[in-house]
C-alpha positions as CSV (number, residue, x, y, z in Angstrom):
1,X,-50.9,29.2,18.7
2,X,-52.2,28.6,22.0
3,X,-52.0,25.2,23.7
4,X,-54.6,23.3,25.3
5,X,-55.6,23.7,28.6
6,X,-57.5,22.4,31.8
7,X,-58.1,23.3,35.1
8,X,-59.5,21.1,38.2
9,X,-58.1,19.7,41.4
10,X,-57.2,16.2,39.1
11,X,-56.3,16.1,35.8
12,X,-54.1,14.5,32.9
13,X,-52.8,15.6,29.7
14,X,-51.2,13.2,27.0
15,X,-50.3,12.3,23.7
16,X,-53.5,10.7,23.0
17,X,-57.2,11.4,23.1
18,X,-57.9,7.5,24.6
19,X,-55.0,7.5,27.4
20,X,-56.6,10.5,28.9
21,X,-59.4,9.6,29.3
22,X,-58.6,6.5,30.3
23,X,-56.2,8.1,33.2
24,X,-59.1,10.4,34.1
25,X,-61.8,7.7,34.8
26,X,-59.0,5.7,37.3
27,X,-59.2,9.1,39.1
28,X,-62.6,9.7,39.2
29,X,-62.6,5.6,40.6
30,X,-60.3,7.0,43.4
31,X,-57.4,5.6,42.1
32,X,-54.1,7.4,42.4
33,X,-51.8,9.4,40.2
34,X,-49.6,6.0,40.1
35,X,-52.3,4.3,39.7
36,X,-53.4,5.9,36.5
37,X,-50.0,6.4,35.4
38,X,-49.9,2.4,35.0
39,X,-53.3,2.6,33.1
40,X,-52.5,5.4,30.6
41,X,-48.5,4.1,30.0
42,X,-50.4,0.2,29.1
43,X,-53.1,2.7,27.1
44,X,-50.3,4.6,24.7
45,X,-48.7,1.4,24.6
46,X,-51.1,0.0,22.6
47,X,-52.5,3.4,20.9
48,X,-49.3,4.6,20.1
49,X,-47.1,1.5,19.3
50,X,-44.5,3.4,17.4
51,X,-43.9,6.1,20.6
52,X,-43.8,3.3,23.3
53,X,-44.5,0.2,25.0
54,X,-43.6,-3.0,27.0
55,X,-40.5,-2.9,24.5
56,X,-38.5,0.2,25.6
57,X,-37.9,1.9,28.6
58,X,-39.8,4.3,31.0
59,X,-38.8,6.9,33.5
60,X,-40.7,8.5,36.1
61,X,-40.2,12.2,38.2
62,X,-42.9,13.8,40.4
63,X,-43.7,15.5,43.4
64,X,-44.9,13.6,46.4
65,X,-46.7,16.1,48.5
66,X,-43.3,17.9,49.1
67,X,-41.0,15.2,48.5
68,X,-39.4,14.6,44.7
69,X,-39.9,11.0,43.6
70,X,-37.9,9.3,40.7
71,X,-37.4,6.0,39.1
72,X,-35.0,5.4,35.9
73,X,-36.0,1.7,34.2
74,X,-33.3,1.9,31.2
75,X,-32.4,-1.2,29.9
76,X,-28.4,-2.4,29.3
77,X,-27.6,-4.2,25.8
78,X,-27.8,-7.7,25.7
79,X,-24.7,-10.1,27.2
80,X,-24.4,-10.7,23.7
81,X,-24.2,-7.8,22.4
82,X,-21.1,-7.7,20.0
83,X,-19.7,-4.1,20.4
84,X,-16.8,-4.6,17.4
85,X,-19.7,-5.6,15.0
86,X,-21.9,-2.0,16.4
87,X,-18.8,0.2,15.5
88,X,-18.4,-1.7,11.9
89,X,-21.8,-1.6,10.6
90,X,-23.4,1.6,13.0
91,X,-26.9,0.2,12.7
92,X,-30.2,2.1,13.4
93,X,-32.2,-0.4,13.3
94,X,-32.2,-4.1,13.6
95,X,-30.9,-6.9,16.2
96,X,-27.7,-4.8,17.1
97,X,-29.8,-1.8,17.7
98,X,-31.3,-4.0,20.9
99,X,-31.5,-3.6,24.5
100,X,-33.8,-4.6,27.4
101,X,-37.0,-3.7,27.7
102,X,-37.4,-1.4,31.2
103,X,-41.1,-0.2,31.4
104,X,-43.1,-3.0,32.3
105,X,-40.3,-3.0,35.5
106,X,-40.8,0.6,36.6
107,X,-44.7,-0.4,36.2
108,X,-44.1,-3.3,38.9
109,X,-42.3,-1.0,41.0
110,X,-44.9,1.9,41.1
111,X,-47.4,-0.8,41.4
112,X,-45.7,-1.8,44.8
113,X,-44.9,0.7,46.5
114,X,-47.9,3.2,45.3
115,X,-50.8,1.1,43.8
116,X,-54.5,0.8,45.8
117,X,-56.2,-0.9,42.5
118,X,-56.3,-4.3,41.2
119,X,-53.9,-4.5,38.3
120,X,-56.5,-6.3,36.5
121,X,-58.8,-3.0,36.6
122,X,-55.6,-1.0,35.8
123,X,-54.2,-2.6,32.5
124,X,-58.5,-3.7,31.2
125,X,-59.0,-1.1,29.1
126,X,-55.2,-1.4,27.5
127,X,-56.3,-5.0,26.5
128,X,-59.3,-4.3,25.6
129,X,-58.2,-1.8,22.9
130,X,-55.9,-4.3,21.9
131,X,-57.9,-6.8,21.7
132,X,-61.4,-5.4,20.0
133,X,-59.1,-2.5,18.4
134,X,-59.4,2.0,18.6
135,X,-59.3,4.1,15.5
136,X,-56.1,5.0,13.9
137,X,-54.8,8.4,14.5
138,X,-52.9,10.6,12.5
139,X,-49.5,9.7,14.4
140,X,-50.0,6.2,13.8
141,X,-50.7,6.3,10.6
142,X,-47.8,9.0,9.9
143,X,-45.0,6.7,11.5
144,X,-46.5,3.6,9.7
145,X,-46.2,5.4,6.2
146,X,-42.9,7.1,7.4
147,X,-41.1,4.2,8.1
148,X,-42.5,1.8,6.0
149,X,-39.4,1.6,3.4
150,X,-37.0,1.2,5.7
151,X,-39.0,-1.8,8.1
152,X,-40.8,-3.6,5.5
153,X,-37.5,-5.9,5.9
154,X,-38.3,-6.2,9.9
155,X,-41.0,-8.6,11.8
156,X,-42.6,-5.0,11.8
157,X,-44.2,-5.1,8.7
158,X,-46.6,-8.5,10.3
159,X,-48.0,-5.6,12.8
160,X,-47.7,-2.2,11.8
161,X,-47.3,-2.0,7.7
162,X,-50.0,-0.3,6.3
163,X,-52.0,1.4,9.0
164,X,-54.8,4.2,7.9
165,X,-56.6,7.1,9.6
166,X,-59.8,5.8,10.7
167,X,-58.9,2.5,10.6
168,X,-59.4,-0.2,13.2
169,X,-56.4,-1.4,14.5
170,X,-55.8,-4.7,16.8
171,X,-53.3,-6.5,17.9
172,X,-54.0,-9.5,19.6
173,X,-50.6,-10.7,20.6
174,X,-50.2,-7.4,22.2
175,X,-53.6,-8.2,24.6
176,X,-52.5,-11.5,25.0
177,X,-49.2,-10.1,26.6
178,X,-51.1,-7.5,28.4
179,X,-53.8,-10.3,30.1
180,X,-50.2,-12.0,31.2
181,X,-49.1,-9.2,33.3
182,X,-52.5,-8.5,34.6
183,X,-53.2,-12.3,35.5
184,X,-49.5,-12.9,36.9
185,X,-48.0,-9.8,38.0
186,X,-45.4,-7.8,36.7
187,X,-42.3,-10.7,37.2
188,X,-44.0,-12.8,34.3
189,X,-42.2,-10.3,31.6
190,X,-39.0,-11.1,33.0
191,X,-39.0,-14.2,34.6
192,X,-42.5,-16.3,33.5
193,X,-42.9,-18.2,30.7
194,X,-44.1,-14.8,28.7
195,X,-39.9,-13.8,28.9
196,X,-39.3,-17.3,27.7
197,X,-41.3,-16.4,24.3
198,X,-39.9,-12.7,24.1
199,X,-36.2,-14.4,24.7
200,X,-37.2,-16.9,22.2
201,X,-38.6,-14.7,19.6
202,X,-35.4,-12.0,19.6
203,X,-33.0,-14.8,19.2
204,X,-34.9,-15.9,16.2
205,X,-34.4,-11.8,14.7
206,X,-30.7,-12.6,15.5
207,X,-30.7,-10.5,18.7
208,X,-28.0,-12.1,21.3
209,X,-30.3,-12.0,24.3
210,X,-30.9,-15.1,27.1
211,X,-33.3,-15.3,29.4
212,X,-30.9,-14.3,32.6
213,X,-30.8,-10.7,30.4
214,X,-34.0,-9.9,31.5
215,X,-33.8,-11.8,34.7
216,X,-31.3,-9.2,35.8
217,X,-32.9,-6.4,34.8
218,X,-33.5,-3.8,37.6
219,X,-35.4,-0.5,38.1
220,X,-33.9,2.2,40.8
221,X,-35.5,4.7,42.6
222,X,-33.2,7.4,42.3
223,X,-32.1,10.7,43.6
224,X,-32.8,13.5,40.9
225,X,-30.2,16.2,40.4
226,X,-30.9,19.8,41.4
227,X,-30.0,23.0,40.5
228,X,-31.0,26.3,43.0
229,X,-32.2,29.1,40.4
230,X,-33.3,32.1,43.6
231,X,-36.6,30.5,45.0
232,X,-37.0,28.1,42.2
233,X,-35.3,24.2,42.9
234,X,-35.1,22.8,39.6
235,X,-35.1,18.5,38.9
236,X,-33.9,15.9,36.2
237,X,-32.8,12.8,36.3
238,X,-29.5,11.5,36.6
239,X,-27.2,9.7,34.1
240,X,-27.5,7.5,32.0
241,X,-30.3,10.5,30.9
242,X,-29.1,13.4,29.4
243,X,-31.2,15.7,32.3
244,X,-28.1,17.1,33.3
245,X,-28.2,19.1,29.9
246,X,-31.4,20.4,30.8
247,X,-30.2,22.1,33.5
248,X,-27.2,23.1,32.5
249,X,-28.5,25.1,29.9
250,X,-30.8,26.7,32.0
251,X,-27.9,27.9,34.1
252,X,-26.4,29.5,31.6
253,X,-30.1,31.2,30.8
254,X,-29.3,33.2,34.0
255,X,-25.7,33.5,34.6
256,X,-25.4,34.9,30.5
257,X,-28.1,37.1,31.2
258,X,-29.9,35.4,27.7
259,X,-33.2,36.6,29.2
260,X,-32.1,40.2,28.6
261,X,-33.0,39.9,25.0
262,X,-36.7,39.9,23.3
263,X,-38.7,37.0,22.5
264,X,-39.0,37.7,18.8
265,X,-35.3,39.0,18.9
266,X,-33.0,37.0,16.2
267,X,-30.0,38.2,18.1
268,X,-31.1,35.7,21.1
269,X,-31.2,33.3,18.5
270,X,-28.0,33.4,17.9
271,X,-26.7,33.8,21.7
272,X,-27.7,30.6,22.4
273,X,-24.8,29.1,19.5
274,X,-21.9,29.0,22.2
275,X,-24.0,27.6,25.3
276,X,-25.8,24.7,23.4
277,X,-22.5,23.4,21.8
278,X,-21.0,23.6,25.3
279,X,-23.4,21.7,27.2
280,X,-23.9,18.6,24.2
281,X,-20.3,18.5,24.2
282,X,-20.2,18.2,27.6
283,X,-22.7,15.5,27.2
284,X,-20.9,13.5,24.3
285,X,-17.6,13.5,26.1
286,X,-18.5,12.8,29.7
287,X,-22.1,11.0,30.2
288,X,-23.6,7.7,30.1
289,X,-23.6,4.3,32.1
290,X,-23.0,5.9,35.6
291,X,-20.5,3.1,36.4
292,X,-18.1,3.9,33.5
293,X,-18.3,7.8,34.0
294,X,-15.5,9.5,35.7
295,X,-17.4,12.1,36.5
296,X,-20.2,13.3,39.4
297,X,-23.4,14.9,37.4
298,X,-24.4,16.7,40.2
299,X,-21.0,18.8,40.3
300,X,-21.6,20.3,36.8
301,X,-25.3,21.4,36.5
302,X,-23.9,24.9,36.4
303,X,-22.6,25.9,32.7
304,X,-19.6,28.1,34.2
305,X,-18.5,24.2,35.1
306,X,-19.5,23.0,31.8
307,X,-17.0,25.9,30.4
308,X,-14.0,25.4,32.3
309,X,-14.3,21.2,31.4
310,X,-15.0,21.0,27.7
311,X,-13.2,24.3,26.7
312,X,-10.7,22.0,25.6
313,X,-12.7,19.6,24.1
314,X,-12.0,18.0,21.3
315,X,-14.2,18.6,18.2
316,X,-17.1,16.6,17.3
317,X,-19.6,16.3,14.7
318,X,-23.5,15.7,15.5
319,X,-26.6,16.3,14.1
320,X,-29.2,15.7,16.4
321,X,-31.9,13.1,16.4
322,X,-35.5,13.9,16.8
323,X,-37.2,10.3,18.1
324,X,-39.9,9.3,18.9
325,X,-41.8,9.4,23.0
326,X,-44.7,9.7,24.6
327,X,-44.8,11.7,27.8
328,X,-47.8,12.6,30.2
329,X,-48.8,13.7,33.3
330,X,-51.2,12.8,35.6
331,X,-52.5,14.6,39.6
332,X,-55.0,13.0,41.7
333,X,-54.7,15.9,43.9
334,X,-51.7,15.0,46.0
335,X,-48.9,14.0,43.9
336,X,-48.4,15.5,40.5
337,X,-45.8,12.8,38.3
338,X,-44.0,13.0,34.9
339,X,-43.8,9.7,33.2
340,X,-42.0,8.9,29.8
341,X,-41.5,5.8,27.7
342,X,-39.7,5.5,24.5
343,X,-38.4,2.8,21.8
344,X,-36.2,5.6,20.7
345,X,-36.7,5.8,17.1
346,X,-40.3,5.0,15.3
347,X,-41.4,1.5,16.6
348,X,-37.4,1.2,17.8
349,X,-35.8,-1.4,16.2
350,X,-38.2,-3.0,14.0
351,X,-38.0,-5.8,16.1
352,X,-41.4,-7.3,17.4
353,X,-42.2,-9.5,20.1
354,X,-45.2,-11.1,21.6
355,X,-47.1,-8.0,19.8
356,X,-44.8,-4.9,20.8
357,X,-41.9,-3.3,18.9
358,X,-38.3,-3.9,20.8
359,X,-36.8,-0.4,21.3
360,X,-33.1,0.2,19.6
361,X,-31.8,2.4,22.3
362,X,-28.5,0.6,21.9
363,X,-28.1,3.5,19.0
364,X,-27.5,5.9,21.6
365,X,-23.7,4.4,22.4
366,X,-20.8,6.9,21.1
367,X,-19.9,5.3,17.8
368,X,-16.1,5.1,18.4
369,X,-14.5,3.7,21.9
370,X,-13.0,5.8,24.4
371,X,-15.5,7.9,26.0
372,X,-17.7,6.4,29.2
373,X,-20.7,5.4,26.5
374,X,-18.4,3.6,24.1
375,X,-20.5,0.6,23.8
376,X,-20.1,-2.8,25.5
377,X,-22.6,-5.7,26.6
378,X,-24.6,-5.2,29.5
379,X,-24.0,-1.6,29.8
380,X,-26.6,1.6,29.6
381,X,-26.3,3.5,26.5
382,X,-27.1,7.5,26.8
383,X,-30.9,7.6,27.2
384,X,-32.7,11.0,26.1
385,X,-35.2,10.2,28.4
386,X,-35.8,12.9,31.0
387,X,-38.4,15.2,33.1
388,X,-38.0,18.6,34.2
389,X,-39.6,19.6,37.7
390,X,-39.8,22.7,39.3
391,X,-40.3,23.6,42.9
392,X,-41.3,27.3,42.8
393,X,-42.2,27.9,46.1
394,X,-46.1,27.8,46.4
395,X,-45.9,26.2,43.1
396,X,-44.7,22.8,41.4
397,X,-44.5,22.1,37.7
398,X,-43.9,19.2,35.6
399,X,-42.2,20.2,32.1
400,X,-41.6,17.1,29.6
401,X,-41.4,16.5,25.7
402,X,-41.0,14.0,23.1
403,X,-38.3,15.3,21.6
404,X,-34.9,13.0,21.4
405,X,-31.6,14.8,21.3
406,X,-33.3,17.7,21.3
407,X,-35.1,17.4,24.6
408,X,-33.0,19.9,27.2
409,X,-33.8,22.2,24.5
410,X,-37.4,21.8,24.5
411,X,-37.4,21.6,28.4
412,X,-35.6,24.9,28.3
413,X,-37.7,26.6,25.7
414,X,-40.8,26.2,27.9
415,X,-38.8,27.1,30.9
416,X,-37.8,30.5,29.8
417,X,-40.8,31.1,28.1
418,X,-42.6,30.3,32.0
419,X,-40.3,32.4,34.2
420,X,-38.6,34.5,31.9
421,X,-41.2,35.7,29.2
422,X,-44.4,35.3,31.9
423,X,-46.8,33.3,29.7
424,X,-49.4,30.9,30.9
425,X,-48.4,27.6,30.5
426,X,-50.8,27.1,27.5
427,X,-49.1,30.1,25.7
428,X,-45.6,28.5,27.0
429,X,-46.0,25.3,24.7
430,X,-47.9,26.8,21.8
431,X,-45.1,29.8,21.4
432,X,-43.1,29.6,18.4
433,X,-39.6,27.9,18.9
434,X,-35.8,27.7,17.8
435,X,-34.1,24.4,17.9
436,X,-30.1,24.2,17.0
437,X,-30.2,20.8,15.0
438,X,-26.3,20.4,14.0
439,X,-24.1,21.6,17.0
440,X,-20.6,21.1,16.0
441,X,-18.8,22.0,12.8
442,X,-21.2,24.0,11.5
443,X,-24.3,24.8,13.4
444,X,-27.6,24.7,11.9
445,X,-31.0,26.1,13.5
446,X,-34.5,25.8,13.0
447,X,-36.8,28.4,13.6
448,X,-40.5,28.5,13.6
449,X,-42.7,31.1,12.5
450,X,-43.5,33.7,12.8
451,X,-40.0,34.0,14.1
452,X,-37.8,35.6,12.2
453,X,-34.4,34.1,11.4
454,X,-32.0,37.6,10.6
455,X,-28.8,36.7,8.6
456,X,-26.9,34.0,8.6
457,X,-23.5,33.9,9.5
458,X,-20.6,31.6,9.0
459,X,-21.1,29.8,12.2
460,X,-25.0,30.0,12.7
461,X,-27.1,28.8,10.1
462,X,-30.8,29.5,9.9
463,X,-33.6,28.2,8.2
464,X,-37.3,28.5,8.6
465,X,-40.0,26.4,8.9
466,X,-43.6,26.0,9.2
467,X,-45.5,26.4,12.4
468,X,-46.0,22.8,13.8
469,X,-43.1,21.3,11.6
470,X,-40.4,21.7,14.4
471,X,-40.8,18.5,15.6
472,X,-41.1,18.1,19.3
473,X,-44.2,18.7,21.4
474,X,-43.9,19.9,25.3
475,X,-46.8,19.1,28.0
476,X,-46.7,21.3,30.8
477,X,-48.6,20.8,35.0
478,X,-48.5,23.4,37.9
479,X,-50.6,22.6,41.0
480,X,-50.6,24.6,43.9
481,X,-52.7,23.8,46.9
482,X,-55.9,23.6,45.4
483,X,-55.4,24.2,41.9
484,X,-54.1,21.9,39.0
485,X,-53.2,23.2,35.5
486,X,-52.6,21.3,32.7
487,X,-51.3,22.7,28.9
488,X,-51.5,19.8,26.5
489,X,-48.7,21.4,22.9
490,X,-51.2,22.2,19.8
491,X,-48.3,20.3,17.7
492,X,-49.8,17.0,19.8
493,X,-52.7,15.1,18.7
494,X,-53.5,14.6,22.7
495,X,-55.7,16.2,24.8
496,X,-56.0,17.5,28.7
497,X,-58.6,16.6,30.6
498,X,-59.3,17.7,34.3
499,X,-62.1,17.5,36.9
C-alpha cells in the first residue's frame, strides 16, 4: 500500500485531517513552521486527546536553513513521588504513573524565540474545536472503547467514556484552559492560577505533586546526536529519549552489511535478531536521566560500541510497548521541523485535569533499582519520544512515528527502505514491515503481509499479521531547495496537505 503524499514549497502531514489543515491555513497567513507547529500541537491536543496534549510531554528536531534545531520538554516525577511504593505495585496507570506535564513549555519556548503571530490567532481554532466540538474519528473512538474497562475507575470516564464515530465531541474545560494560555501567555500553566487548579486537582487523584513541581519545570534546547553514514549526517535526540537506538541500529544496517539481503527475504528477517537485542539492551542497562547516566550517548551511536559494552550484559526480559503519539511535520519553506507529543499510553494515566489527560510516563522507570533509570522523585524516566533527521547533502528529511518502544525500529524501517531499497517516500511508509516485539529470552516478531515469515526457529519467533495491524504509523518530509515532499502512513487516519 502506498502512502499519502504531497508536494509544494509548504506543506504539513499529521495524524489528523483537522490539524492539517489547520497548520496549512497559519502558512498560507505567513506564519512560520513554528508558528504552525504551536497551532496544529493545541489542534491534536484537543482532536486526539488520548495521543497528546497539555498533559504530556513534547519534543522538537528540525532543520533551520542548514542549522539542526532541538528542544526536549520531558517532565521529571513529582517531589513526591514514592519510588518504594512504584517497585511494589508497578502501576500503569494511576497517580504513581505521574509526571510533569512538558508540552505547553516547549510551546512557550518556540513561541519566544521563533513566533511572528499573536498566540491568540495561534491556539483560536484549538479552542474553538474545544469549545463548539469536531466529529469523532475512528482513533478516538477506538482508544475510548479500548480502554474503557480499565479507566472507567479514573476521572477519565467524566471526559472520554463513551465516544462514537461521528459524534460531536467538546470539552469545555479543555477551551477554558486553552483561552488561559492564549490570554496570559505560556507561564500561566506553570506558575498562574491555571497551575494552582491542575496542582489542586492531581492531589485530589492522590498524585504527590505541589505547585513548585511545575514551577521548576524547564525545557532545553539541546544538541542532537549524530551519526556520519558517507554523505548522509544522521540526528536524534539525546537522553533521556531512546534516539540513540535509532541510530545505533542504523549503524549496524551498514557495518553488518543487512542491506545485502532482499526486501521480501525472511532471512533478513531474522538477521536483524542479534542487533535489536544488542541495542535495547544497551538501552535498558545504560540510558535515562542524563544526570544519573555514567555514560556519554554520543560515544556509542555505533553498534560495534554497542557490542563490545553489553556483550556481557546481564539477561533481561521485555516485551515491548506500543503507546500511544502523535507526530507531524510542518515547512513554511525555510525550516522543515519534527514535533512529537505523547501521554505515553492511551489518554496516559487516566488522570484528568482542567480538561486534559495527565500522561503516565513515570512507567517508563526500570522496574527494579540499580540501573541510571531506577526510579526516584524529580528525575526523567526513559522517554520513547524521538525524531530522526537526515542531512543528505542537497537533501533533508524528517522521519518520525508513533510507535512507543518500538520507535528506532520504525525510524529504521523507513530509513532502509529510503536509502537502501530506493522507494519514494510514500512507498517508504506504506511498505510492509517486521517489528521484533519480545527481545530477550525468547524473541518474538511480527511481520506484515505480504511478507512472508519462513520457519521459526528456537530463538526467532514469527507470526503474521494483517496489513495495517502492526501498530505504528511513520510520516516522512524531504525538501530540497525548492521542493517539499510530504508522505503521510496509510495505517494513519491523517492527511498531508501542501501548497
Amino acid at each position: 500500500m502506498i502512502g499519502k503524499l504531497a508536494v509544494g514549497s509548504k506543506g504539513v502531514v499529521s495524524d489528523h485531517q483537522l490539524a492539517t489543515q489547520i497548520g496549512l491555513e497559519v502558512l498560507r497567513k505567513g506564519g512560520n513552521a513554528f508558528d504552525a507547529a504551536i497551532a496544529i500541537s493545541a489542534a491534536l491536543s484537543v482532536v486526539q486527546p488520548h495521543m497528546g496534549g497539555p498533559g504530556g510531554d513534547g519534543f522538537l528536531l528540525g532543520f533551520v536553513g542548514d542549522s539542526v534545531v532541538a528542544y526536549m520538554s520531558p517532565g521529571k516525577s513529582p517531589s513526591g513521588f514514592d519510588p518504594e511504593e512504584f517497585l511494589e505495585k508497578q502501576p500503569m496507570r494511576g497517580p504513581l504513573t505521574v509526571t510533569i506535564p512538558g508540552l505547553v513549555a516547549l510551546w512557550g519556548a518556540i513561541y519566544d524565540e521563533y513566533g511572528s503571530m499573536p498566540l491568540e490567532e495561534l491556539l483560536s481554532p484549538a479552542i474553538k474545536l474545544a469549545y463548539y466540538g469536531f466529529p469523532i474519528g475512528s482513533s478516538l473512538e477506538e482508544a475510548s472503547m479500548t480502554y474503557e474497562s480499565e479507566l472507567s475507575g479514573y476521572k477519565w470516564s467524566k471526559y472520554f467514556k463513551g465516544l462514537k464515530l461521528g459524534g460531536v465531541f467538546k470539552n469545555l474545560d479543555m477551551a477554558r484552559t486553552l483561552r488561559l494560555i492564549a490570554s496570559r501567555g505560556f507561564e500561566e500553566f506553570y506558575y498562574g492560577e491555571l497551575a494552582e487548579s491542575i496542582v489542586k486537582e492531581l492531589q485530589d487523584q492522590g498524585v504527590g505533586i505541589g505547585l513548585d513541581d511545575l514551577m521548576e519545570h524547564d525545557v532545553v534546547k539541546v544538541e542532537p546526536l549524530k551519526l556520519q553514514i558517507g554523505e548522509k549526517t544522521l540526528y536524534e535526540l539525546p537522553p533521556n529519549t531512546q534516539g540513540v537506538s535509532t541510530l545505533q541500529l542504523i549503524s549496524a544496517l551498514y557495518e553488518l552489511e543487512l542491506g545485502k539481503f532482499d526486501f521480501k527475504s525472511t532471512q533478513r528477517i531474522k538477521e536483524w535478531s542479534r542487533p535489536i537485542r544488542d541495542v535495547y539492551l544497551f538501552r535498558d542497562l545504560y540510558l535515562g536521566d542524563p544526570d544519573y547516566m555514567e555514560i556519554n550517548a554520543q560515544s556509542y551511536v555505533k553498534y560495534s560500541d554497542v557490542v563490545k559494552i553489553t556483550q556481557h550484559g546481564e539477561v533481561l526480559k521485555s516485551r515491548l510497548s506500543q503507546g500511544d503519539t502523535t507526530f507531524f511535520i510542518v515547512s513554511d519553506g525555510e525550516s522543515l521541523i519534527g514535533f512529537i507529543q505523547s501521554l505515553f499510553y492511551g489518554f496516559g494515566s487516566g488522570l484528568v485535569a482542567c480538561g486534559f489527560p495527565i500522561q503516565n510516563r513515570a512507567i517508563g522507570f526500570a522496574k527494579r533499582r540499580g540501573p541510571p533509570n531506577s526510579p526516584a522523585p524529580w528525575k526523567l524516566p526513559l522517554n520513547t519520544l524521538s525524531i530522526l533527521g537526515v542531512d543528505a547533502g542537497g537533501e533533508k528529511y524528517i522521519i518520525g512515528c508513533v510507535g512507543g518502544d518500538m520507535r528506532p525500529q520504525l525510524h529504521l524501517r523507513v530509513f532502509e527502505n529510503i536509502f537502501v531499497y530506493n522507494m519514494r517516500i510514500d512507498k517508504a511508509v506504506g511498505a510492509p514491515r517486521f517489528i521484533y516485539t519480545t527481545i530477550y529470552d525468547g524473541q518474538e516478531v511480527l511481520v506484515e503481509e505480504p511478507l512472508s515469515i519462513g520457519e521459526n526457529t528456537s530463538i526467532v519467533k514469527a507470526n503474521r499479521v494483517e496489513y495495517g495491524r502492526l501498530r505504528g504509523h511513520v510520516h516522512v518530509a524531504v525538501k530540497n531547495r525548492d521542493i517539499l515532499l510530504l508522505a503521510c502512513d496509510p495505517r494513519s487516519e491523517g492527511t498531508t496537505l501542501a501548497i
